[in-house]
C-alpha atoms as one frame of an Amber mdcrd trajectory, in Angstrom:
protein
  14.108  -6.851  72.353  16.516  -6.421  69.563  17.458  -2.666  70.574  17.281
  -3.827  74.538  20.396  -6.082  73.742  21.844  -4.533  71.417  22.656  -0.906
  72.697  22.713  -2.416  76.588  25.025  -0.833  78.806  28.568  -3.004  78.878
  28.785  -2.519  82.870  25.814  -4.055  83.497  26.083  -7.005  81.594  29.140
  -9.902  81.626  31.160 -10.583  78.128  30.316  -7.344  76.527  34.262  -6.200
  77.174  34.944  -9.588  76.204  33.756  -8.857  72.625  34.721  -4.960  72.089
  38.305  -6.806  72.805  37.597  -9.374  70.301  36.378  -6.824  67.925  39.295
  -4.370  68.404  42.087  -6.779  68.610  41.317  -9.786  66.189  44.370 -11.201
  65.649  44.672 -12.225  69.541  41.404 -14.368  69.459  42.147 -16.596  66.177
  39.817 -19.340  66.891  36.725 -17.326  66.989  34.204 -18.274  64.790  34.644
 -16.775  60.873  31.315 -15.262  61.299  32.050 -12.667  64.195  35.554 -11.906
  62.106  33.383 -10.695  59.032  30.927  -9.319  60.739  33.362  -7.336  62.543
  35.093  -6.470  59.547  32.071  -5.404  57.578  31.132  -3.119  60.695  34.306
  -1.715  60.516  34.086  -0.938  56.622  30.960   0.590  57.300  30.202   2.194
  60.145  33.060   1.468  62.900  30.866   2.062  65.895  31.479  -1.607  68.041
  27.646  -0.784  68.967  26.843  -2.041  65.551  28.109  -5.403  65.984  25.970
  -5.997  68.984  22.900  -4.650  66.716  23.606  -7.302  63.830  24.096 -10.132
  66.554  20.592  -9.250  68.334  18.811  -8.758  65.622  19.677 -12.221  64.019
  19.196 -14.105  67.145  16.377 -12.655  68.650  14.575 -12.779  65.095  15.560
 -16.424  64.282  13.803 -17.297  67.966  11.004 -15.273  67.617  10.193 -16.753
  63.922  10.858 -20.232  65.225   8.301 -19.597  68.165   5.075 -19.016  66.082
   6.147 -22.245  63.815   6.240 -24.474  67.171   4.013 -23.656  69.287   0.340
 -21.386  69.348   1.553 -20.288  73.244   3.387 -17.283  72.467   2.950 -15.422
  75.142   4.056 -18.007  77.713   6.807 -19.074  75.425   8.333 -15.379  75.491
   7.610 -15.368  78.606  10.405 -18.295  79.094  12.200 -16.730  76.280  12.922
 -13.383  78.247  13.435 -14.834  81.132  15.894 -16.745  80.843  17.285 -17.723
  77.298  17.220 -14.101  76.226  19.082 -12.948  79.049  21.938 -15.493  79.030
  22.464 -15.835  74.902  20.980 -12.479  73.478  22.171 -10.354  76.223  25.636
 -11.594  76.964  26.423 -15.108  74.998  25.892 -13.340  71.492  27.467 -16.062
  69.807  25.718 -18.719  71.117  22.679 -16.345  71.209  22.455 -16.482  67.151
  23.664 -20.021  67.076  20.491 -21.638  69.812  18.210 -19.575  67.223  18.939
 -21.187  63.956  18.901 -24.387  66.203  14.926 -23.205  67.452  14.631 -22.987
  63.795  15.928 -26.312  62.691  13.456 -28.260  65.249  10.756 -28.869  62.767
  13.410 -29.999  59.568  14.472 -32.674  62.139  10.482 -32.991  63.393  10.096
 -33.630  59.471  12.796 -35.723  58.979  14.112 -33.334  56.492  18.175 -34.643
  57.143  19.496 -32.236  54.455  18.169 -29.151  55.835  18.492 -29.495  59.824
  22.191 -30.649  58.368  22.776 -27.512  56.526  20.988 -25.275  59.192  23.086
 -26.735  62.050  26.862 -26.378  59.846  25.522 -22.431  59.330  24.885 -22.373
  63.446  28.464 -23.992  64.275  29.695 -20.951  62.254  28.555 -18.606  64.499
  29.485 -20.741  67.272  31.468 -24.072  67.117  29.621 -26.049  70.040  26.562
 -25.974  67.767  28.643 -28.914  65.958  27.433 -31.581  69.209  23.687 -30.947
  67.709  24.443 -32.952  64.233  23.678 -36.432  66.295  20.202 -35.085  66.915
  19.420 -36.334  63.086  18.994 -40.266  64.486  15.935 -38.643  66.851  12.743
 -38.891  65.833   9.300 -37.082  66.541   7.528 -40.310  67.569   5.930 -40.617
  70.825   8.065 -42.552  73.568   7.133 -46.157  72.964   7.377 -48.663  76.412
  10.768 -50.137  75.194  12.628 -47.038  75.122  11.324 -44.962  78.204  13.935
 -46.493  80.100  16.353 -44.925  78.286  14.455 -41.834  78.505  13.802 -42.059
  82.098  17.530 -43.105  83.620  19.648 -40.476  80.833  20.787 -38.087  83.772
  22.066 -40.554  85.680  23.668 -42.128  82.897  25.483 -38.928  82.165  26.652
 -38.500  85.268  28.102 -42.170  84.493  29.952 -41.105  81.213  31.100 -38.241
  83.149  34.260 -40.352  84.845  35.100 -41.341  81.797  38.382 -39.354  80.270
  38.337 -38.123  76.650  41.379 -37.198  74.875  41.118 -33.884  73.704  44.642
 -33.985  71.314  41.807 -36.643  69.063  39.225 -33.618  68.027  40.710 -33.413
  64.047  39.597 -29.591  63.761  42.454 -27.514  65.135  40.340 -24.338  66.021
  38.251 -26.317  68.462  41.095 -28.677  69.847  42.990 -25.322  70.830  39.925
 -24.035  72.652  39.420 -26.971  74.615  42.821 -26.995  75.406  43.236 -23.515
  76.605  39.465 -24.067  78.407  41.309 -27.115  80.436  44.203 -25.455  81.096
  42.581 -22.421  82.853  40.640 -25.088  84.758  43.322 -27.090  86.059  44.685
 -23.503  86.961  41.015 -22.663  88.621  40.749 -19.502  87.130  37.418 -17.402
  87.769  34.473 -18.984  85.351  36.097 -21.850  84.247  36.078 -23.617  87.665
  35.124 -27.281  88.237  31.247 -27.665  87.950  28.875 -27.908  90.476  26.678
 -30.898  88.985  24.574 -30.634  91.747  23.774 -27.138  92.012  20.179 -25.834
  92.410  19.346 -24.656  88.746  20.469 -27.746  87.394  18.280 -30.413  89.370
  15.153 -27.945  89.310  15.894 -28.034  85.468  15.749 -31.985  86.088  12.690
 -31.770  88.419  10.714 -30.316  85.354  12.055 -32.697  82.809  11.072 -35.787
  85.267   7.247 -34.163  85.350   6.673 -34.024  81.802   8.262 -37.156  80.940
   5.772 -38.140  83.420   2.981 -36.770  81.805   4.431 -36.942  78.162   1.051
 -38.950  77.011  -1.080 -36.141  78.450   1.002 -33.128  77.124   1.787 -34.941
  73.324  -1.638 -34.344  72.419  -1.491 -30.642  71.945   1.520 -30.103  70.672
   3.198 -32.356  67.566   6.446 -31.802  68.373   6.608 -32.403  71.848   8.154
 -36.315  71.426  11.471 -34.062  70.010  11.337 -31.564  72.726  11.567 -33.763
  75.338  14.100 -36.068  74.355  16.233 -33.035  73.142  15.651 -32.136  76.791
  16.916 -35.275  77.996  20.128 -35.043  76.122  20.728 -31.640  77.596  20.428
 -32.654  80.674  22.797 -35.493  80.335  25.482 -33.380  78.703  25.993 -31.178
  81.465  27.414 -33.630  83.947  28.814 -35.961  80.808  30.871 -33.107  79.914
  31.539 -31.040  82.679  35.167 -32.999  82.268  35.778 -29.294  81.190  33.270
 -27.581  82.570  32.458 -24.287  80.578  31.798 -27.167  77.780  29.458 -28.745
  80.368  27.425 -25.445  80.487  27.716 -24.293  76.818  26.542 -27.224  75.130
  23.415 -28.436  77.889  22.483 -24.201  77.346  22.659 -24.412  73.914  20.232
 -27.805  73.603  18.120 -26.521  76.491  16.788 -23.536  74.564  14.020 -26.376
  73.278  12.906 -24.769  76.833  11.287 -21.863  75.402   8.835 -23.980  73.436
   8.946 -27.291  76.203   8.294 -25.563  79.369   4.674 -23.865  78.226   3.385
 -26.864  77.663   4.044 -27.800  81.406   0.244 -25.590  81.457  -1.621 -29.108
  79.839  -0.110 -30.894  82.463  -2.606 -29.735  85.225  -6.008 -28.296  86.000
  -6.928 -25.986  86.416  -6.095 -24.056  83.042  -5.493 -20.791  85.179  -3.702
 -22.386  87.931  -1.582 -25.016  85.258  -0.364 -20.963  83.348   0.070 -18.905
  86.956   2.304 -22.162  87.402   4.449 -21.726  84.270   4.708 -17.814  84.906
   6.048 -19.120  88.424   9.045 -21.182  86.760   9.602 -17.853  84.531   9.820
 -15.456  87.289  12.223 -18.402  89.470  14.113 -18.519  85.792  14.522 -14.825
  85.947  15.431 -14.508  89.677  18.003 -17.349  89.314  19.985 -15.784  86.241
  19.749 -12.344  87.911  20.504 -12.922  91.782  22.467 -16.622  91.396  24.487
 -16.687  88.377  24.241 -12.529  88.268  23.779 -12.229  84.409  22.846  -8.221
  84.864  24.956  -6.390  87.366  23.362  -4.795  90.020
């Protein structure tokens, strides 16, 4: 996995021009992350073959996800089945970035499981270094790995809608104290307001997003059913739930929107296996989970056309 998105072919796969420009030219990208700026400059020292860089990114990422999969969860197979198809594809393959930052994130699930503040802190500043929208995970550290109790399911229950609420709300962007970021978000609304290609207005209604929604809806459903084989579960799912609501909450600029609901939905790779102790029978309940892999797959490859055909 690590070579397979590492040495990939650039014309096949979006953002990988993206980065040999980055990489080539770093003085015209200066709010990029310090990490890709070292990294790029140790490659550069060494070995200055751009290939390199991808190498380093892939094999960070895909290790961090990997090593966080055996700590969560015993199905490992069905989670990597998730994991390729869909996670892998859009952060490993083409988001590197975000690809290394939604692995230290896998990793930090059982500090905050464990209530271990200090650590899921530290973990998530060292993530927003590879990639700043990893900042919108320190609020996570008020959730805890308790089971839904009957007071706060509503909550639980009604958070997509509510995001779709805060959405028509305004937020001042000129507010956000660090400069780097502001000047992103700036430049991200301008070439909105402009409607340039991939940074159009969101569709919040669009057919990945609500089948996303559909599968969040059936497990909270059966939450009492599925918490008893896995302990972190109660996390997963609420995680879930706040990924769900930040797409349409902050789709006010919309690659935000996308970037920070991907980066809190890669609890998916661990969440969605467990969809299998939902239903019997056991054969049927994994065929059905290998179904919402293979419709992962199909979507990122035919609908939002993450590998070029």
């Amino acid at each position: 996995m690590v070579l397979i998105a590492g040495l990939r072919d650039g014309n096949t796969v979006g953002d990988y021009k993206v980065y040999l420009e980055m990489y080539r030219f770093p003085e015209e990208t200066p709010t990029v992350e310090p990490t890709f700026t070292l990294i790029s400059s140790l490659v550069k020292a060494v070995c200055p073959w751009p290939v390199l860089l991808f190498v380093i990114y892939a094999s960070i990422g895909v290790t961090c996800k990997i090593f966080a999969i055996k700590r969560l969860t015993s199905l490992l197979f069905l989670s990597l089945v998730i994991y390729i198809s869909n996670v892998y594809l859009l952060h490993d393959m083409t988001q590197i970035r975000a690809g290394v930052a939604s692995g230290i994130f896998l990793l930090a699930i059982r500090p905050l499981a464990e209530h271990k503040i200090f650590r899921y802190t530290a973990l998530i500043l060292l993530a927003s270094l590879f990639h700043y929208s990893s900042l919108l995970l320190l609020p996570l550290v008020v959730l805890k790995n308790q089971p839904i109790a009957s007071k706060s399911k509503y909550l639980w229950w009604s958070i997509v809608p509510l995001g779709f609420i805060v959405h028509g709300t305004m937020f001042d962007i000129s507010v956000i104290p660090i400069e780097s970021i502001r000047l992103k978000l700036e430049m991200y609304q301008h070439l909105q307001e402009q409607s340039v290609q991939g940074f159009t207005d969101a569709n919040l209604f669009n057919p990945y997003f609500l089948f996303r929604c559909a599968l969040y809806y059936g497990m909270l459903w059966k939450r009492d059913t599925i918490g008893t084989y896995n302990p972190y579960f109660p996390l997963l799912i609420k995680i879930e739930g706040i990924a769900l609501f930040l797409f349409p909450a902050l789709s006010f600029i919309s690659l935000l929107g996308y970037r920070g609901s991907e980066l809190l939905g890669v609890v998916e790779i661990i969440l969605y296996p467990l969809f299998m102790y939902a239903f019997r029978p056991r054969i049927a309940a994994k065929m059905a989970v290998i179904g919402i892999g293979t419709l992962l797959l199909a979507v990122n490859i035919i609908h939002k056309h993450l590998i070029f055909t």
